[in-house]
C-alpha positions as semicolon CSV with decimal commas, in nm:
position;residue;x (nm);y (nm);z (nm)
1;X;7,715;18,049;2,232
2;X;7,327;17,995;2,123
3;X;7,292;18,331;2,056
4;X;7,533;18,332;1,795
5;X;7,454;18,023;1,628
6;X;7,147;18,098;1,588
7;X;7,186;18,462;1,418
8;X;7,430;18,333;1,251
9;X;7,191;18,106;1,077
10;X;6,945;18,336;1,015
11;X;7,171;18,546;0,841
12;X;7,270;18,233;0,608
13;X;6,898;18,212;0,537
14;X;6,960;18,561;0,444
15;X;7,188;18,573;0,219
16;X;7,089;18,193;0,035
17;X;6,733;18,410;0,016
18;X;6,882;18,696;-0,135
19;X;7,109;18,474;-0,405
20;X;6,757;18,304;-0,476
21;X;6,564;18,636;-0,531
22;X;6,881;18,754;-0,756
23;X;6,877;18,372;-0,987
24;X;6,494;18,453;-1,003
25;X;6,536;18,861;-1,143
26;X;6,807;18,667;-1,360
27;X;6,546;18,430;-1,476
28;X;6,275;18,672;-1,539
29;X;6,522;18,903;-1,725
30;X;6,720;18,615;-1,960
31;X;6,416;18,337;-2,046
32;X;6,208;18,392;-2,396
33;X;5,909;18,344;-2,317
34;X;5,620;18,420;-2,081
35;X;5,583;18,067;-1,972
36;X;5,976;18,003;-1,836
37;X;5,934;18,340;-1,681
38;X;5,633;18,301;-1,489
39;X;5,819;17,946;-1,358
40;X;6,143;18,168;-1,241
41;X;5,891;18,407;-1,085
42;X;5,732;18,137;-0,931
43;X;5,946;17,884;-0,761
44;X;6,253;18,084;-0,747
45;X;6,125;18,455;-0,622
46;X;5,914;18,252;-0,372
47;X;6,185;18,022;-0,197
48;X;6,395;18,302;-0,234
49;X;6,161;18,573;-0,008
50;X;6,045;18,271;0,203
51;X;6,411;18,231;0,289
52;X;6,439;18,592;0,363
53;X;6,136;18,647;0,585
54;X;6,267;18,285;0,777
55;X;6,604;18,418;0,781
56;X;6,498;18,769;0,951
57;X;6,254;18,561;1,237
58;X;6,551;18,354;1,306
59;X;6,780;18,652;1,355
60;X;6,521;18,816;1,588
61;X;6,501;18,511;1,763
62;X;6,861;18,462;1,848
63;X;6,907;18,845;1,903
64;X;6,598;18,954;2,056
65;X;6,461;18,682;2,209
66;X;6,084;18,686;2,111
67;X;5,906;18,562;1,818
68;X;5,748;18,780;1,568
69;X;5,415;18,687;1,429
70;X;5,432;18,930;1,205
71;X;5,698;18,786;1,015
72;X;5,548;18,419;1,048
73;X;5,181;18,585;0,892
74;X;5,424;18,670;0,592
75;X;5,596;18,361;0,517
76;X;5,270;18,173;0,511
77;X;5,128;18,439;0,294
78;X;5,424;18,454;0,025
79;X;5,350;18,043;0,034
80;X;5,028;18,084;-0,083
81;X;5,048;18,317;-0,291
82;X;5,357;18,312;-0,477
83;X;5,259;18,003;-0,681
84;X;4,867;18,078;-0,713
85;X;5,027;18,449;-0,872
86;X;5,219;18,219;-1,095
87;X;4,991;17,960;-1,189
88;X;4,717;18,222;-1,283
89;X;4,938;18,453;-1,483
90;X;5,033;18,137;-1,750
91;X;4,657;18,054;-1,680
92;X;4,597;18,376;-1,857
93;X;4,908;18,393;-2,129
94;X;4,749;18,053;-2,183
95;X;4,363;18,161;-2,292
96;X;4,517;18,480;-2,467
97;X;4,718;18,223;-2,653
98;X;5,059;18,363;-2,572
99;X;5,329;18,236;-2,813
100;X;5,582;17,994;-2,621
101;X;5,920;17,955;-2,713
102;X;6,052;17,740;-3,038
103;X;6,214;17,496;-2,783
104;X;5,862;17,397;-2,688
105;X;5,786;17,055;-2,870
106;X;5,441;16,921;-2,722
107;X;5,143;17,120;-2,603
108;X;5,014;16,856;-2,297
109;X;4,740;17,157;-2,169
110;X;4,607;17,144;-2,500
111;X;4,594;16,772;-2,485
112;X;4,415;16,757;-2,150
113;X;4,162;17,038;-2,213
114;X;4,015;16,872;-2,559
115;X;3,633;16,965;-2,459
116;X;3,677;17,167;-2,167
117;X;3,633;17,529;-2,121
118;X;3,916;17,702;-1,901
């Protein structure tokens, strides 16, 4: 009865991972500019694969029966990663003065940075 509430749990994880990972490709692929996309890449993709990766030691804890450290090195390492990725790519479309979209009305990094060298 564990057994299958827990695998069946991971494979929600799963498949609420994979529908994440999927709304983040559709983000990347619809949004205008650099800056939205580098935001869909960077929350989205990462809860999404951090939901996978759970999802899968979850499974193989309810199936198998032993926990994989394999799979815990990669969650922590698509946590740290997966927003330092995206902060330093729009660190970068930032100094190469990447045009944002028309929606964008105020420049606050611009604002802050008066005087300082990135």
């Amino acid at each position: 009865m564990t057994e299958t509430i827990v695998t069946s749990l991971g494979v929600l994880l799963v498949i609420i991972g994979a529908l994440f990972s999927a709304l983040a490709a559709f983000g990347i692929l619809k949004l205008d500019d650099v800056y939205s996309r580098a935001h869909a890449a960077g929350k989205a993709a990462t809860l999404g694969a951090m939901l996978l990766l759970t999802g899968v030691f979850i499974y193989f804890i309810g199936k198998e029966g032993y926990v994989n450290f394999q799979l815990l090195i990669g969650i922590f390492f698509v946590f740290i990663t997966g927003p330092l990725a995206s902060h330093m790519i729009l660190k970068a479309a930032y100094n190469l003065k990447a045009p944002a979209s028309k929606r964008l009305k105020l420049d606050e990094v611009k604002k802050d940075l008066d005087g300082k060298k990135l």
